[in-house]
C-alpha positions, 0 to 999 in steps of 0.5 A, a space after each residue: 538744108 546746107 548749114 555754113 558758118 552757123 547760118 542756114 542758106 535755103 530749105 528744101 523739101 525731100 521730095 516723094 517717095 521719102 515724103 508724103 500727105 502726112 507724118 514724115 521724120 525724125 530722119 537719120 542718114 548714113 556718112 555717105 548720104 546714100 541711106 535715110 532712116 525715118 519714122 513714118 506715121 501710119 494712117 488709120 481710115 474710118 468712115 464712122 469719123 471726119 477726122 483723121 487718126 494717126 496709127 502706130 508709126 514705122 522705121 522706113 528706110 531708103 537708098 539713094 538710086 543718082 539723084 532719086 531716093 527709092 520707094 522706102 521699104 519698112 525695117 522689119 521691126 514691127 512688121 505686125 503693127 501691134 507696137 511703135 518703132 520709132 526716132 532712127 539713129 546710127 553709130 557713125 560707123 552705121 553698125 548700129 542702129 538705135 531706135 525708140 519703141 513702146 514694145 512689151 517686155 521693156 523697161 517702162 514706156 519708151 524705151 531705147 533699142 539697138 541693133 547690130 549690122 550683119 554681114 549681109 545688111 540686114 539688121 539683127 536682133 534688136 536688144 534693148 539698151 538697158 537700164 542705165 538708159 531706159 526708166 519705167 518713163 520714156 526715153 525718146 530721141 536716141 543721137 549719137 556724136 561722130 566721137 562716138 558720145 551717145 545722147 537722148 531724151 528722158 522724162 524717167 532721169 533726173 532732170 530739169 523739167 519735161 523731156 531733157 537731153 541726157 549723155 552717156 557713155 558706151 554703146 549698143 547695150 553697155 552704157 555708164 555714166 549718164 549725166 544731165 546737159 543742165 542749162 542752158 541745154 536744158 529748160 522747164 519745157 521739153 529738149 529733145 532731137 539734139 543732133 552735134 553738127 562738130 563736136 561743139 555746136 549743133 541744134 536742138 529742138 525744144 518747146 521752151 519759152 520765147 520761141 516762135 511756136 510749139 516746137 522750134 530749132 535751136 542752134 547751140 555753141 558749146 564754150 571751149 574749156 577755159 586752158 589755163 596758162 601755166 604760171 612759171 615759178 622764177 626763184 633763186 635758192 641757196 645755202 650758207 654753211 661755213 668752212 667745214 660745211 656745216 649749215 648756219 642758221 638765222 644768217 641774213 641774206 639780202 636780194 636787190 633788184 638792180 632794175 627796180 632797185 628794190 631790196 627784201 631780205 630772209 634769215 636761213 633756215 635750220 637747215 641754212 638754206 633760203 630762198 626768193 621768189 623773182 619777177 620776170 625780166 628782171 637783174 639780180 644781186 644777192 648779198 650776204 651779212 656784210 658783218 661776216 665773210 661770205 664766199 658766193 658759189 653760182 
């Protein structure tokens, strides 16, 4: 689908190879649009049961051939089958790529992996993200924003309830700083497959309450950070010594406002200075104690 001004116009089926009778997704694509990553489910057939059974699941990839997507071909990640790969995701650069896998030797359940584009396009060897990321549960749906801000899915953090989106920073295997969204973002359901459409709205899918079904799309808007105007302190300040320069302490000093016709008055301090506080727009006299001689320098 074309997303514009936050509404959705039509949907469109990709059509085959990219999709088939069964599971077909997430998906990820390069800036270009030329490449797709996606996670396809394995079918296992048996005679002994009517029922279908799902298998371990694949990172497929295709490359855009004009108008037609060609016959995707299996990432060499789990060429043996005998663990997952799943959930795609690439830098905005396309360098690295993330993914979702249950292979041992990780940190627990799900983990997260990255691995890095080589010279001749093949991907290398994949390392996983480590544990400022992955827990012994499951950290799922890897996304990363085009300013680079990385974000997934965790039961293992701290969070409010199921699977929650988390963000951190860093990339490839050296991440910090990992914070919970909090609500709204998050629910006491599942929140997941967050994907940033700019750096302030997006979608995101969860199982919350009130939506129309099990999983469902959320569009969200993120409010700007309130900027606070500066306040412009406007005063008038001055000193009263006497004819040798020496301060004078406890001299009373009047402001008027001409325009309000408002007057306050302050006594000098030790050192003989004193100070006003004016409002905006507004004319000015300041006076000395008409009991003694005063000369006002501007």
């Amino acid at each position: 689908t074309d997303i514009q001004n936050n509404s959705v116009a039509s949907l469109s089926m990709l059509p085959r190879p990219i999709n088939n009778e069964y599971h077909n997704g997430p998906a990820v694509f390069t800036q270009d649009y030329k490449e797709i990553y996606f996670t396809r489910t394995t079918i296992i057939k048996s005679k002994k049961s009517k029922y279908i059974q799902f298998g371990k699941k694949y990172i497929y990839y295709s490359v855009k051939n004009g108008e037609n997507w060609r016959e995707p071909q299996i990432l060499p990640l789990n060429i043996e089958g005998t663990y997952s790969v799943q959930h795609p995701a690439l830098s905005p650069d396309g360098k690295i790529l993330y993914f979702v896998s249950d292979m041992p030797g990780g940190v627990g359940g799900a983990d997260i992996y990255a691995s890095i584009k080589q010279e001749d396009g093949t991907w290398g060897k994949y390392e996983n993200c480590g544990t400022t990321i992955n827990t012994p549960e499951d950290e799922v749906f890897p996304s990363v924003r085009n300013d680079g801000q990385f974000y997934f899915s965790s039961k293992g953090h701290t969070g409010v309830g199921g699977l929650d989106v988390f963000t951190a920073k860093g990339s490839y295997t050296s991440f910090s700083n990992v914070e919970n969204l909090k609500t709204p973002m998050n629910s006491t359901k599942d929140d997941f497959g967050i994907l940033f459409l700019s750096d302030t709205s997006g979608l995101i899918s969860s199982n919350r309450n009130g939506g129309l079904g099990l999983d469902d799309i959320y569009r969200f808007t993120k409010n700007p950070p309130k900027v606070e105007k500066p306040v412009v302190a406007l005063t008038v300040e001055g000193e009263v010594i006497d004819n040798k320069g020496v301060p004078l302490k406890d001299v009373e000093i009047t402001l008027m406002n001409t325009t309000t016709g408002a007057t306050k008055s302050v006594l000098t301090d030790a050192s003989g200075k004193f100070k006003f506080e004016l409002e905006r727009d507004n004319e000015y006299v300041v006076k000395g104690d008409p009991n003694k001689a005063f000369t006002i320098q501007e």
